[in-house]
C-alpha positions in Angstrom: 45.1 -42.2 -33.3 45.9 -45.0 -30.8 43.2 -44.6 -27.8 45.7 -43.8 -25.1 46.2 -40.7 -27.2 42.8 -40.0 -27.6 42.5 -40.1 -23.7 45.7 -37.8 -23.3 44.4 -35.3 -26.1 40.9 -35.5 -24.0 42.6 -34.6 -20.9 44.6 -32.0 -22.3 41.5 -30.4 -24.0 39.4 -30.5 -21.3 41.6 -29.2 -18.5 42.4 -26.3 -20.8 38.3 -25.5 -20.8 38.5 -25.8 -17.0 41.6 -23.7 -16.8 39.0 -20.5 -18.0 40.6 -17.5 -18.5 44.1 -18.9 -16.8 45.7 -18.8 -13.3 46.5 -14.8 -13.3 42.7 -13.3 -13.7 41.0 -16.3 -11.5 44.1 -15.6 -8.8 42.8 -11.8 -8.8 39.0 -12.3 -8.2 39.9 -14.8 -5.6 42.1 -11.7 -4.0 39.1 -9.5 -4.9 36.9 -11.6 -2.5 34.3 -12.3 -5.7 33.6 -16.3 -6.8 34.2 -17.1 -10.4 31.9 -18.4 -12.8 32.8 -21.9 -12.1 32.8 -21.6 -8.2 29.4 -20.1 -8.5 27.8 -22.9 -10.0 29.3 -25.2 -7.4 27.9 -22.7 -4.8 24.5 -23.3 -5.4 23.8 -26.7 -7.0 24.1 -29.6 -4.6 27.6 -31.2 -4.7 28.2 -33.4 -7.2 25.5 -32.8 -9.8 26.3 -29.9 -12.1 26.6 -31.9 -15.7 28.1 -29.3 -18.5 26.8 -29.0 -22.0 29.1 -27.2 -23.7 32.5 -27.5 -22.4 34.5 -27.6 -25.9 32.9 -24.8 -26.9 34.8 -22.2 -28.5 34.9 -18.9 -30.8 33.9 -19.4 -34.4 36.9 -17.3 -35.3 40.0 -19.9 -35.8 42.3 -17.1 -34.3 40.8 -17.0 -30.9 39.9 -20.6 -30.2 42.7 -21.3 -27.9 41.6 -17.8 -26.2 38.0 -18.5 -25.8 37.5 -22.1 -22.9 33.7 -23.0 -23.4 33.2 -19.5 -25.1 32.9 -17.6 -21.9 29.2 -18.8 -20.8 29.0 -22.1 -18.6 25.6 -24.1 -19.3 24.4 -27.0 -17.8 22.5 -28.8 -15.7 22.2 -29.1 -11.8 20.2 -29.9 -8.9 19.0 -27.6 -5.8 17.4 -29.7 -2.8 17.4 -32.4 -5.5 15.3 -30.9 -8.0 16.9 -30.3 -11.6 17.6 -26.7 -13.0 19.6 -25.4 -16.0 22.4 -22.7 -15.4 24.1 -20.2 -17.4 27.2 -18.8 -15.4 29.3 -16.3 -17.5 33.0 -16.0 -17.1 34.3 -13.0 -17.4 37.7 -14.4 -17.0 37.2 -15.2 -21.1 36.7 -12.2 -23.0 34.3 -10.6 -20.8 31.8 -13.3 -21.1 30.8 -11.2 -24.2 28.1 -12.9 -26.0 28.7 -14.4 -29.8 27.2 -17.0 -31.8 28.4 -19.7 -30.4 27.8 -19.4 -26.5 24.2 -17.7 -27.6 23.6 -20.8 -29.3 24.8 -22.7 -26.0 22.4 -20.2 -23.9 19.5 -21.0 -26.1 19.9 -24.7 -26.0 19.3 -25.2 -22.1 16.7 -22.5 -22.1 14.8 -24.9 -24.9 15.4 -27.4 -22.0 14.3 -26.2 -19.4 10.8 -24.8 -21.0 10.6 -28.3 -22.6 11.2 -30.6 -19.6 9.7 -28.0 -16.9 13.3 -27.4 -15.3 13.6 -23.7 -13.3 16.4 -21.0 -15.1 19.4 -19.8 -13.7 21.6 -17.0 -15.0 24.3 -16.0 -13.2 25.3 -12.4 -14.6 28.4 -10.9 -15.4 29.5 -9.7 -18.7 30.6 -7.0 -21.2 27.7 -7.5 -23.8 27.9 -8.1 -27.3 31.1 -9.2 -28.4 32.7 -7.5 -31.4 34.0 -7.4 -33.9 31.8 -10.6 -34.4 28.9 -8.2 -34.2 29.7 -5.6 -36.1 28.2 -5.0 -39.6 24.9 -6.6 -40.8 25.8 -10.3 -41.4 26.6 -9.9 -37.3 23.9 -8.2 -36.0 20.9 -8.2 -38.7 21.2 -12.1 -39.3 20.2 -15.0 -37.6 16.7 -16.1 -36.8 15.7 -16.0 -32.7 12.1 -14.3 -33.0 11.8 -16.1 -29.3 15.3 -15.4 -27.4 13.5 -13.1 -25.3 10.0 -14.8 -24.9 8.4 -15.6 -21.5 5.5 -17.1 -21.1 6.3 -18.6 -17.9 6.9 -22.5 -18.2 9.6 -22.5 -15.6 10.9 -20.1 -13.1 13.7 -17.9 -14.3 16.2 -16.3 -11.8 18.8 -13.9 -12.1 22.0 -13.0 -10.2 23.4 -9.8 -11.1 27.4 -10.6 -9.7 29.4 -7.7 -11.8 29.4 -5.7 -14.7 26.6 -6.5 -16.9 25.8 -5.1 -20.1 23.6 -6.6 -23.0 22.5 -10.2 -22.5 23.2 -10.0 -18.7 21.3 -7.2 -17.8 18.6 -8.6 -20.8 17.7 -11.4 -18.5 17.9 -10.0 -15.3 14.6 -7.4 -16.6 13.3 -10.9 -18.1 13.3 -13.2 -14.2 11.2 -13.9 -12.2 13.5 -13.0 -9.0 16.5 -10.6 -9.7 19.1 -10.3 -6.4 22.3 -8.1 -6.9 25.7 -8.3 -5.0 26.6 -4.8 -4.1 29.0 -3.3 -6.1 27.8 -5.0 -9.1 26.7 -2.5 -12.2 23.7 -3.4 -14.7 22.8 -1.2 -17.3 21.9 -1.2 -21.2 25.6 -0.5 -22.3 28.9 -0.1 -20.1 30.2 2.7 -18.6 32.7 3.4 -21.2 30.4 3.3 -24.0 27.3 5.3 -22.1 30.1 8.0 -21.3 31.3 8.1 -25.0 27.6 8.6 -25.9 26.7 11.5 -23.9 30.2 13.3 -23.9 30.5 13.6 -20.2 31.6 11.3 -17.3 29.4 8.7 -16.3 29.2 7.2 -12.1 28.9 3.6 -12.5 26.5 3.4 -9.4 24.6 6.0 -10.8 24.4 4.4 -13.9 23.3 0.6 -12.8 24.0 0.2 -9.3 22.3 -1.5 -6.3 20.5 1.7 -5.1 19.0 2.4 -8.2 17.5 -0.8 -9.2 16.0 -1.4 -5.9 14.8 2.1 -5.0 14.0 3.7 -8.4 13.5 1.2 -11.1 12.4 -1.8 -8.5 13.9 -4.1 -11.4 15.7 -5.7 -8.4 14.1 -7.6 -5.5 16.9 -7.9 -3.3 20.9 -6.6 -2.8 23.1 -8.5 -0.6 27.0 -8.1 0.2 28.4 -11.0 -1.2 28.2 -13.8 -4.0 27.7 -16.6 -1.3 24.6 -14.3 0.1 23.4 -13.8 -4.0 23.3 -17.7 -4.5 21.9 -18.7 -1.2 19.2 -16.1 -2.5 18.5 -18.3 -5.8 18.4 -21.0 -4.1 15.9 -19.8 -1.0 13.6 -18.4 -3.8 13.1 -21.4 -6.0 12.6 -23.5 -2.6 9.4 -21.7 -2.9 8.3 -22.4 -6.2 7.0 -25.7 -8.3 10.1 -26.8 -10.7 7.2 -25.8 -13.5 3.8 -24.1 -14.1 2.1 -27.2 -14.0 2.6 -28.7 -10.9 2.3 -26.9 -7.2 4.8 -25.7 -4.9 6.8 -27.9 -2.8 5.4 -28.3 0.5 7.9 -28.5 3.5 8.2 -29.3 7.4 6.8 -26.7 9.8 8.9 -25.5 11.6 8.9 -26.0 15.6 7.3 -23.1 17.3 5.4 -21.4 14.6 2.3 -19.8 15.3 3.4 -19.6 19.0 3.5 -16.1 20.1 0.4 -14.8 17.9 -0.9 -13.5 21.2 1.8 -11.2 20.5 -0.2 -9.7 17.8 -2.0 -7.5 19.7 0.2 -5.8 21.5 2.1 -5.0 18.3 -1.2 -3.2 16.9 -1.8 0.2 17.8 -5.2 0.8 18.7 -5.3 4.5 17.0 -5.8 4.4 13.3 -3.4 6.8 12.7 -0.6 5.0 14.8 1.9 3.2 12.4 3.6 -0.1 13.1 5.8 -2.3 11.3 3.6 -5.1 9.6 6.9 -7.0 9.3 6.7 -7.9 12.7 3.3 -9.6 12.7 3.4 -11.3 9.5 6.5 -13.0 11.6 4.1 -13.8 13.9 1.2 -15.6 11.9 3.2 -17.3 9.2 5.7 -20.5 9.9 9.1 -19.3 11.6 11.5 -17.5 9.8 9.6 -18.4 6.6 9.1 -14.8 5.6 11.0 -14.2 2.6 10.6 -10.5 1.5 10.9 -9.3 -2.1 11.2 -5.7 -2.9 11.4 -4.3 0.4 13.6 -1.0 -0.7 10.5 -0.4 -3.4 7.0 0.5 -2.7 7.7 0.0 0.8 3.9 1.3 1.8 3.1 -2.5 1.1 5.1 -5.8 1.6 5.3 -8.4 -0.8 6.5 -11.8 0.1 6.5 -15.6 -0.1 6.4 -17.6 3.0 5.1 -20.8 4.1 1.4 -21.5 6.1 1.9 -24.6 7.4 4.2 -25.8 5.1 2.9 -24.6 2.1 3.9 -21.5 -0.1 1.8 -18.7 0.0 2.4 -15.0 -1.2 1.7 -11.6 1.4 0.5 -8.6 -0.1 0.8 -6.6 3.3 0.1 -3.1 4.3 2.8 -1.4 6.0 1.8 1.7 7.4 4.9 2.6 8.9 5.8 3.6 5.1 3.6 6.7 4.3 0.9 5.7 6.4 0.3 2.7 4.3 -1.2 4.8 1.7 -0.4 3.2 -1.9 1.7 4.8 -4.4 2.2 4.2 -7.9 5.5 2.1 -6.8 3.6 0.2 -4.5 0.8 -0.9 -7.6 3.5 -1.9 -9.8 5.5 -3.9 -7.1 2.1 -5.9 -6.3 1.1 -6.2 -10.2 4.2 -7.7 -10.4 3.9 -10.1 -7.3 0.2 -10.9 -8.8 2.0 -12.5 -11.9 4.5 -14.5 -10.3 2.2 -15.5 -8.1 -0.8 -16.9 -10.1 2.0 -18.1 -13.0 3.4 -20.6 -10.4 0.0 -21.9 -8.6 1.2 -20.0 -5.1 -2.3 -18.9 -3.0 -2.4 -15.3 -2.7 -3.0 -13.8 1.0 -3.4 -9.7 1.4 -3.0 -8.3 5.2 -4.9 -5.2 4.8 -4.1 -1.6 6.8 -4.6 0.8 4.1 -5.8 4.6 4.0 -6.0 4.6 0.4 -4.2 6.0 -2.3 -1.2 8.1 -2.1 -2.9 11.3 -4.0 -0.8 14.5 -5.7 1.0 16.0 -8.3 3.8 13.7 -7.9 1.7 10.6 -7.9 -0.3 11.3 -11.3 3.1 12.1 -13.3 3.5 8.8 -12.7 0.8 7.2 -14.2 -1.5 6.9 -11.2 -4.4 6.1 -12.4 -2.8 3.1 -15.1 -1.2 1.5 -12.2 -4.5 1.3 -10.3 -6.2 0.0 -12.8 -3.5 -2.6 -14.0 -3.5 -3.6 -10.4 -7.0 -4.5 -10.7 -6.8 -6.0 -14.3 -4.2 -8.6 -13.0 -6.6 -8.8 -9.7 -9.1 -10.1 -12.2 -6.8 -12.3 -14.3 -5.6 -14.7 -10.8 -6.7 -18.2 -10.9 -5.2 -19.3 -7.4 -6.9 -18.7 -4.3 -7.4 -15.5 -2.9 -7.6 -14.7 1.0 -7.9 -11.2 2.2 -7.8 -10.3 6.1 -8.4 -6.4 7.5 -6.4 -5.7 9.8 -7.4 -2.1 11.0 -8.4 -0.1 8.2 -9.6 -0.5 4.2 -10.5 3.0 2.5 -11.8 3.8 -1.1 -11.0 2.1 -4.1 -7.8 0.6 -2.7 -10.4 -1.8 -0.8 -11.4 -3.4 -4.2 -7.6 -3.5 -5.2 -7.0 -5.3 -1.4 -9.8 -8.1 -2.0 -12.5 -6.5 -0.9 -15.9 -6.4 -3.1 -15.8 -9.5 -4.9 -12.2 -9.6 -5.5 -11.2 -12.2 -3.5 -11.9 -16.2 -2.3 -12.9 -15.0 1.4 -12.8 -11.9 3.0 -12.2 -12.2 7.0 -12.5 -8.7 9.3 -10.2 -8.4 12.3 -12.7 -6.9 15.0 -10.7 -4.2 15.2 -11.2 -3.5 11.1 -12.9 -0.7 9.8 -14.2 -0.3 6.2 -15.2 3.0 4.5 -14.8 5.2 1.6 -12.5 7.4 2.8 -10.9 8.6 6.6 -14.1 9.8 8.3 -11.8 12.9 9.4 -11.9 13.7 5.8 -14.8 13.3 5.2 -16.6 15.2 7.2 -15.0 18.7 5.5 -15.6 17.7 2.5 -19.2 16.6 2.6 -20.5 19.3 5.2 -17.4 21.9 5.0 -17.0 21.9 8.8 -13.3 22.2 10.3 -13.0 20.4 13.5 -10.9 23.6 14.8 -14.1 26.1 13.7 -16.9 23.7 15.4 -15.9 21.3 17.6 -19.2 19.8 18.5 -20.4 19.9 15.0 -17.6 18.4 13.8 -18.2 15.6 16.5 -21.3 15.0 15.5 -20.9 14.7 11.9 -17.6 12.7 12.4 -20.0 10.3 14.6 -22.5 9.6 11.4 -19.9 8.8 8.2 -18.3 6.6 11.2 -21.8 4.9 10.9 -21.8 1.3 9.4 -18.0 1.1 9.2 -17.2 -1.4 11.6 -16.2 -5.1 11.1 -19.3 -6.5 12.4 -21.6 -4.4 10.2 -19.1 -5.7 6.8 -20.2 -9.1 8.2 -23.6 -8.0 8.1 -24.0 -7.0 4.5 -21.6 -10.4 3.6 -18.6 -7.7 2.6 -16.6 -9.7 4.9 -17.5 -13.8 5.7 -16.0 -13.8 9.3 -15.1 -12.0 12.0 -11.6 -13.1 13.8 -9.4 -12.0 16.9 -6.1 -11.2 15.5 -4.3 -14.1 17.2 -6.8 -16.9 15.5 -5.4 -15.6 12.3 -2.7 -18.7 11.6 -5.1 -20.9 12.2 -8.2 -19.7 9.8 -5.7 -18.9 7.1 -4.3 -22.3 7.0 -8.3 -24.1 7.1 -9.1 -21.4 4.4 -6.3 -22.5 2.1 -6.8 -26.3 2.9 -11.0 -25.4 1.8 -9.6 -23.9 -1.7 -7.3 -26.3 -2.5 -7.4 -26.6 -6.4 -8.3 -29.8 -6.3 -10.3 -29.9 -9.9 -6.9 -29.0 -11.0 -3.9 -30.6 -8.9 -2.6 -27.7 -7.4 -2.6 -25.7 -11.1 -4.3 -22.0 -12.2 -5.2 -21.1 -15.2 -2.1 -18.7 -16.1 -4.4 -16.2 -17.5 -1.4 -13.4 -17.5 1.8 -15.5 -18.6 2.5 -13.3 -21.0 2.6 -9.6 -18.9 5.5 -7.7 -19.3 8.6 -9.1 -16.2 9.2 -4.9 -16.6 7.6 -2.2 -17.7 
């Protein structure tokens, strides 16, 4: 064949592969308002840089090859802010992005990348699951050898954007990311709707099933839902700016913005002086760390504490925040497996760990210990134990019981620094006092005072100071500026910027 007929045959091929599941179903999701597989990828990656592996792909059945334009599953390679990352984008335009032999194999070949050459993974979810017939009987889902398809150990960063229906591999390696954000709308579950129906002979809600609500309310498998795909990817990329392309290097650092750290005088005014006063924490933690850095993950799960990643000037750091405007602050068993998690992606990726403490312990009941209480406490502190990166923990008003060890306190963490207006104790002195001398404030007023006055004895942040419970004393406003010094002091130097990844391998969900 003469080359001017190789190019033609080149072009021809290759605009077919382009052409995805043809003009009719990519006209209908433009209608729809929802991007497709290919506009996704050149959504996020910077313009110009996404290279494709796989674009001739097809089915491995002869009969479908001319049905099947890179087998439904996008892979390649991009860059975001000029750092390299490999992408999987299904297209459910070609047979539901269902997943078969040979776009698993294409899947599997830039994951091997990425862990190999330290590159951050992208899946961008949508499909229908497991495509069959190919996968019915034992030759098509007993054979084959991928004893690692669903390993994480952590090399790189994973992400997931949950963008539509997904079933099987989709909703496989949303559980498996690191960060998991989900356009409204979209449905993730085990198996579809259809088939979950089928099963249980009776109707089955979609959202009920794998919607938005549920996995960022009940299962907390997702850390944030937005309206759109353009909000999903901006999401991806916002995340990853966070993070080191790999576990062996540090996080990016970046500009501070103008104005941060300004209005930390602010900070008291936002505190209530009563104890039992709640407040958002939100606001303050906009107050101490750069400006608009805050990037919350989680915040419809647990929400008795914050987790997020923001930036101290310029550098990535992670919040574990009180927020006693949810239930008092007190920690639930949602709460404990929102921070384990936070712990883990945290040391994995080398990002210092800061808590902001206002806590009146544990969330205590019937409701609390069906859940596995007293295992989430104690795998909070395990994975406590396990971080390598540096550890900073400030009380802001209040640390009670056990949940003070959990927060940093005793041991737990780099430095320790006391707000004056902290307080540290076993339990609310209120409650104490009835359980330790049986005196009701309404039956014995005076007692009660009295008694209230002695377990309020040796609680304040001057005498934690003394006893070297805490290692400084701070106003509230000088906060920005002694977490920054305390980060620059514990620096790992020994180790450019890189922990010990002591819990690589703890479950992404569980």
């Amino acid at each position: 064949m003469a080359f001017e007929q190789q190019a033609e045959e080149y072009a021809r091929r290759r605009a077919a592969a382009l052409a995805m599941g043809g003009e009719a179903k990519l006209r209908q999701r433009k209608e729809e308002g929802i991007l497709n597989a290919r506009e996704r990828v050149a959504r996020l990656v910077d313009p110009g840089t996404f290279l494709e592996a796989g674009l001739f792909a097809t089915s491995i059945r002869p009969e479908m090859r001319d049905r099947s334009p890179a087998d439904g599953k996008i892979t390649g390679y991009g860059r975001l802010d000029g750092r390299e990352v490999a992408i999987v984008s299904n297209d459910f335009t070609v047979m539901g992005a269902s997943s078969s032999t040979v776009n698993t194999a294409k899947v599997g070949r830039v994951k091997r990348t990425a862990t190999a050459r330290g590159l951050p993974m992208v899946f961008l979810g949508e499909s229908t699951g497991a495509r069959m017939p190919d996968t019915m009987g034992a030759a098509g889902v007993g054979a084959g050898d991928r004893p690692t398809q669903y390993r994480r150990m952590r090399e790189t960063p994973w992400v997931s954007a949950v963008l539509g229906h997904c079933y099987g591999s989709s909703s496989w390696y949303a559980a498996l990311a690191d960060f998991v954000v989900m356009r409204k709308g979209a449905i993730t579950a085990v198996s579809s709707v259809k088939l979950t129906s089928m099963a249980i002979s009776e109707a089955v809600d979609p959202e009920a099933l794998g919607g938005w609500r549920l996995h960022t309310e009940v299962t907390g498998m997702v850390d944030l839902a937005v309206d759109t795909d353009e909000e999903a990817l901006d999401a991806v990329r916002r995340f990853l700016s966070y993070l080191p392309s790999h576990h062996l290097e540090a996080p990016p650092r970046r500009p501070v913005p103008e104005g941060s750290g300004a209005e930390a005088h602010r900070i008291l005014d936002l505190l209530p002086e009563s104890r039992t006063q709640v407040y958002d924490v939100r606001k303050i933690l906009a107050l101490i760390y750069d400006r608009d850095s805050v990037f919350e993950l989680k915040p419809r799960f647990g929400k008795s504490i914050v987790t997020a990643l923001a930036r101290l000037d310029g550098r990535s750091v992670g919040i574990v925040a009180s927020n006693p405007i949810a239930k008092g602050g007190a920690i639930d068993p949602e709460s404990c497996e929102k921070v384990v998690s936070f712990l883990v992606l945290c040391d994995s990726f080398n990002i210092p760990l800061v808590f902001m403490v206002d806590q009146p312990g544990f969330l205590i009941g019937v409701e609390g210990e069906r859940k596995g209480a007293i295992g989430r406490v104690m795998n909070w502190m395990n994975a406590l134990s396990l971080v390598t990166v540096p550890k900073i923990s400030v009380v802001m008003r209040k640390s009670y019981g056990q949940a003070v060890l959990n927060m940093g306190g005793g041991g737990n963490a780099d430095e320790v620094a006391c707000w004056f207006s902290a307080e540290v104790n076993f339990m609310d002195p209120r409650s104490a006092v009835p359980i330790v001398h049986g005196v009701q404030e309404a039956d014995d007023p005076e007692r009660f005072r009295t008694l209230l006055a002695e377990m309020q004895r040796g609680t304040s942040a001057y005498d934690a100071a003394a006893v070297n419970a805490a290692h400084a004393v701070i106003s509230p406003v000088e906060t920005r500026d002694y977490l920054a010094r305390m980060l620059e002091i514990h620096e790992m130097r020994l180790s450019d910027g890189v922990g010990e990844h002591l819990m690589r391998t703890w479950p992404t969900s569980y």
